[in-house]
N, C-alpha and C positions, 0 to 999 in steps of 0.2 A: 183527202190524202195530202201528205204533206210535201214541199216542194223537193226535199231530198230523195221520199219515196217517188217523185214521178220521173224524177230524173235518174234516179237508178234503173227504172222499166223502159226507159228511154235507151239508158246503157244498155240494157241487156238485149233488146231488140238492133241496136245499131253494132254490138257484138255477133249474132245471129245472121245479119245480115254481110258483117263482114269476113267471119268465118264462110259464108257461103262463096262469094267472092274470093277466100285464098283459096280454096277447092277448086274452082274454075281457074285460076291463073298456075296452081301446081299442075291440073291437068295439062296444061297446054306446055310447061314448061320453062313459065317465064318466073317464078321462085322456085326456091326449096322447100325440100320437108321441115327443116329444123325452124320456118321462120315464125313470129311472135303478131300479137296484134298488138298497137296502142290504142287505149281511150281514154280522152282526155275528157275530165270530170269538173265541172267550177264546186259543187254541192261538196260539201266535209261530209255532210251523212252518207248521202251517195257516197263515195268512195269509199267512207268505212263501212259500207254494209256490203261492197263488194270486196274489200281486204281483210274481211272475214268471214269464217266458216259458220254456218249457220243463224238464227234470229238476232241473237241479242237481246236488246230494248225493243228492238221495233217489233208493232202490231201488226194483222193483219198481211205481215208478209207472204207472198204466193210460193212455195215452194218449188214450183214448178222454173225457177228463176238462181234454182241453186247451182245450177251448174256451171253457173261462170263464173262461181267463188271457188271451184271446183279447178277451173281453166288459170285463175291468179295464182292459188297452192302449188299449179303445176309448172306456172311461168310461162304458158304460152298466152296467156295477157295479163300487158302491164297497165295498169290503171295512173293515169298525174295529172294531179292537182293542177289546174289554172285558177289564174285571177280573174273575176270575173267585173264587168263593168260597174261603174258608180260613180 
């Protein structure tokens, strides 16, 4: 697997988990409904495979992992670029 694909499954788990997390803090009160998640991505692949809808290029992708290209279309997350160490 290549290091853009592991960090794209990396995003979309640490997406998962922070979408669970804005559920538990709307429950209680402490945001709103209308708010957005950030994830911040170093990989160019990774980000373009999440700022766009469906495969692409890439192989072997899980479909099961669409739905958060699904979540960027719709704006409740925004995916940015960082620079990553060297």
């Amino acid at each position: 697997m290549s290091c853009g694909l592991s960090e794209f499954y990396g995003g979309v788990s640490g997406v998962a988990d922070g979408l669970h997390l804005q559920d538990v803090l709307k429950f209680i009160g402490m945001i709103s409904e209308g708010s957005s998640l950030h994830l911040e991505m170093e990989s160019s692949a990774a980000s373009g495979v999440m700022n766009r809808i469906g495969v692409g290029q890439v192989r072997h992708l899980e479909t099961k992992t669409f739905w958060t290209q699904e979540l960027v279309q719709a704006g409740r997350l925004k995916v940015i670029k960082i620079k990553g160490r060297r």
